[in-house]
N, C-alpha and C positions, 0 to 999 in steps of 0.2 A: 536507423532503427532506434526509438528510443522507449523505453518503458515509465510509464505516468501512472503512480497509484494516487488515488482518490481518499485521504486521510479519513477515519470515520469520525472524527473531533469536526469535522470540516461539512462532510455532507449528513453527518447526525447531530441531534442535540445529547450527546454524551450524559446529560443531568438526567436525563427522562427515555424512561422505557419505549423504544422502539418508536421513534421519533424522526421523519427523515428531515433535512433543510432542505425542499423542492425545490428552490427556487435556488439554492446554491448550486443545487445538483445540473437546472437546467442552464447557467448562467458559463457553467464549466462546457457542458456539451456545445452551447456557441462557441467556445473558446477555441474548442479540439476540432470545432468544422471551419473556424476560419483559418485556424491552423492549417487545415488540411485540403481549406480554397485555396492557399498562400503557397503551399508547397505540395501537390499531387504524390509527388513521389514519399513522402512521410508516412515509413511506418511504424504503427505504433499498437503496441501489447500494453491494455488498459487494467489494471486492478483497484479495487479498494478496498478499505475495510470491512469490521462488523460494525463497530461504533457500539450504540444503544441499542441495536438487533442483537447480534451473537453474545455480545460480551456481557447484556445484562440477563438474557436467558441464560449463559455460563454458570455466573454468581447463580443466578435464583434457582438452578437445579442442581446444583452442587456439580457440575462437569469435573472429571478428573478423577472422581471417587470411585476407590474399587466397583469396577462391574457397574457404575452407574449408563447403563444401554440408554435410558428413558432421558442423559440428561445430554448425551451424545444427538440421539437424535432431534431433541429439540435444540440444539444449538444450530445443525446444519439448515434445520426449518427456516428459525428464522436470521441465519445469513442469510440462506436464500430468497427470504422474502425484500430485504431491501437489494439484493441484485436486481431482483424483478425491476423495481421502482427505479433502478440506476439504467437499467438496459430500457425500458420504455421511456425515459426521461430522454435519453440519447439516440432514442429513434425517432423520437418526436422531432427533436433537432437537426433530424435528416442523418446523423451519422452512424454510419453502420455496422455494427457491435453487435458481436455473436457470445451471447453469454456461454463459458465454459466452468462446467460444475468441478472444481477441484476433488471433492471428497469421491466422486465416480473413477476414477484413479490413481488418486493418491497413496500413497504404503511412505507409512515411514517406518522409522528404525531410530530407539531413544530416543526421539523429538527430534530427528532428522530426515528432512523428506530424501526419499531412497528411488522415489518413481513416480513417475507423471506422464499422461499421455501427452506427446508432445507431438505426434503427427496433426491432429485436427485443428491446435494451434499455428501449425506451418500454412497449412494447406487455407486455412483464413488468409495469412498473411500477404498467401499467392493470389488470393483472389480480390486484393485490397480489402480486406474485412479488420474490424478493430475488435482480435479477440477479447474476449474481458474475465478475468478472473477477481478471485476474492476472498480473504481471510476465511479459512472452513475449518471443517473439522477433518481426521484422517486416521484409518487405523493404522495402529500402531504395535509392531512385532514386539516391541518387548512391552512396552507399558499400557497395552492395548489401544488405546485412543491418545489423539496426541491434536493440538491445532498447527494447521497447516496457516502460518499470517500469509499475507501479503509478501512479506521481506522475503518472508523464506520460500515462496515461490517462484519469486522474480530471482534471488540467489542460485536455484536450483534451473533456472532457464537461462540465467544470462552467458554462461559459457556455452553453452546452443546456439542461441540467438544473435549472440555479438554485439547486446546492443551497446551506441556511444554514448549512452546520457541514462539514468537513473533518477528520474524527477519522484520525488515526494512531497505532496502537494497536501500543508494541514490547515490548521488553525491560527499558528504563528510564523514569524516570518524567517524561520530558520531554528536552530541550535543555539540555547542563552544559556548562560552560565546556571540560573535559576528559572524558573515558574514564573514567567512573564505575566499571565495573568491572574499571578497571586504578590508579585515583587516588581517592585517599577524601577528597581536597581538594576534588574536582571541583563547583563549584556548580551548580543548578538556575537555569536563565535562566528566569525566567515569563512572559514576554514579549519575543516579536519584531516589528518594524515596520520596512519598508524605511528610517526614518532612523535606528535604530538598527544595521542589519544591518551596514554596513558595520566598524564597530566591535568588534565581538562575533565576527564572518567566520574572524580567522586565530586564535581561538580554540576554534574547535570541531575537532574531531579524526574521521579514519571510524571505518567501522564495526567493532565485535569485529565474529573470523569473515574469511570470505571474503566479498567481495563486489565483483562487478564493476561495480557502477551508480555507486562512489563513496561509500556509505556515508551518513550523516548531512548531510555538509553540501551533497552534491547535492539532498537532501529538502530540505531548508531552505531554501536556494537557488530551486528550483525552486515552492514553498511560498510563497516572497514576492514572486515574481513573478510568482506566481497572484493573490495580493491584490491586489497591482498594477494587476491587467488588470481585476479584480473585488471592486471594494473592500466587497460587504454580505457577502461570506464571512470566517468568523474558522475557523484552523485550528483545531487541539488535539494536541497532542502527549503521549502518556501511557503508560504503561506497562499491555499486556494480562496480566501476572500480577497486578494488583493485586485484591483481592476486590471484585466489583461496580463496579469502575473502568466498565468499557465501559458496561453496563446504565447508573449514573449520566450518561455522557455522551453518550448516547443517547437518556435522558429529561429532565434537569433543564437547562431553559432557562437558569440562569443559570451552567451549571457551569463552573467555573475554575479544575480543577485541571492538572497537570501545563502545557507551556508552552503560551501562546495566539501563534499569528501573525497579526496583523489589518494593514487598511492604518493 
């Protein structure tokens, strides 16, 4: 069992409003089908971002603001809309992903996901289906509205699901000290572990782009305190442009590139 989000820096152009990378998107869905010629028995619970869908509807309708319903709804619009374009992209590619809508039952609680149906994602699982989820929106008991990322979905599944691997699959090729594509000093950290974390912490920088979840070091963050709760999962952090990046970390047990988070 392994969980692959789909970065939105990665299958969006983050600079530009509601932009998808098609052809990154279709290049991924071969990946995840030779993946899954190679090894039959591989299952795999698929998410990704908003990118340039959610997060720049977010900004431009002020999401978050008291009582803003009009800015809530359009942010679920349009995650939804680049799900669409990710679940047809990957059905074209013959792989069979059952788009599931987070914010139809999601409930959090302070910016904590508290509930999620998890039966229709099993019940995929049983039938070899590649559920797919995807950064949304979600209400929320105290603060009314709250977004539900990716992380925090896969978080709030992974002690369900069991899964062994934690792939995050973006733009760059792991965890750098700084803004790779703003700093060509910037190193590659190969590894995180909560005794390291704190160290390494006021050295990471967010996301290029818009991004309202916090960018990088909320994934990170969020990432090792999943280990934490779950110490037989090891993340991976790795760049989805790389050739056959994802297919390799989708099949090779001992794979090691881009960064690892483990406990």
């Amino acid at each position: 069992m392994i969980f692959l989000k789909l970065g939105g820096s990665a299958i969006t152009d983050k600079t530009r409003e509601a932009t998808a990378q098609q052809n990154v998107i279709r290049r991924i869905a071969a990946q995840v089908k030779q993946a899954r010629d190679t090894q039959p028995a591989l299952s795999i619970l698929l998410g990704h971002g908003s990118g340039s869908f959610g997060h720049f509807a977010a900004k431009k309708f002020g999401y978050g603001q008291s009582n803003n319903w009009r800015a809530y709804a359009e942010t679920s619009a349009a995650a939804a809309r680049l799900n669409r374009i990710v679940t047809d992209a990957f059905l074209a590619e013959n792989v069979s992903v059952v788009a599931m809508q987070p914010s139809a039952s999601a409930c959090c609680r302070d910016g904590q996901l508290v509930e999620l149906a998890v039966e229709p994602i099993r019940t995929a699982l049983a039938h070899n289906l590649i559920p797919l989820v995807y950064g949304d929106v979600a209400f929320d008991e105290v603060r009314g509205m709250s977004i539900a990322s990716t992380e925090i979905i896969f978080s709030y599944l992974a002690p369900i699901l069991k899964p062994s691997r934690i792939i995050l699959a973006g733009i760059v090729d792991g965890v750098f000290t700084g803004d790779p594509l703003k700093d060509s000093s910037a190193q590659l950290i190969h590894e995180i572990a909560p005794r390291n974390f704190p160290d390494i912490e006021s050295q990471l920088s967010g996301s290029h782009g818009v991004d309202v979840t916090g960018g990088m070091i909320a994934k990170v963050k969020s990432m090792v305190a999943l280990v934490q709760r779950e110490p037989t999962i090891h993340v991976h952090i790795i760049s989805a442009l790389r050739e056959g990046m994802i297919e390799r970390a989708l099949t090779q047990e001992d794979f090691s590139e881009g960064t690892i988070i483990h406990a």
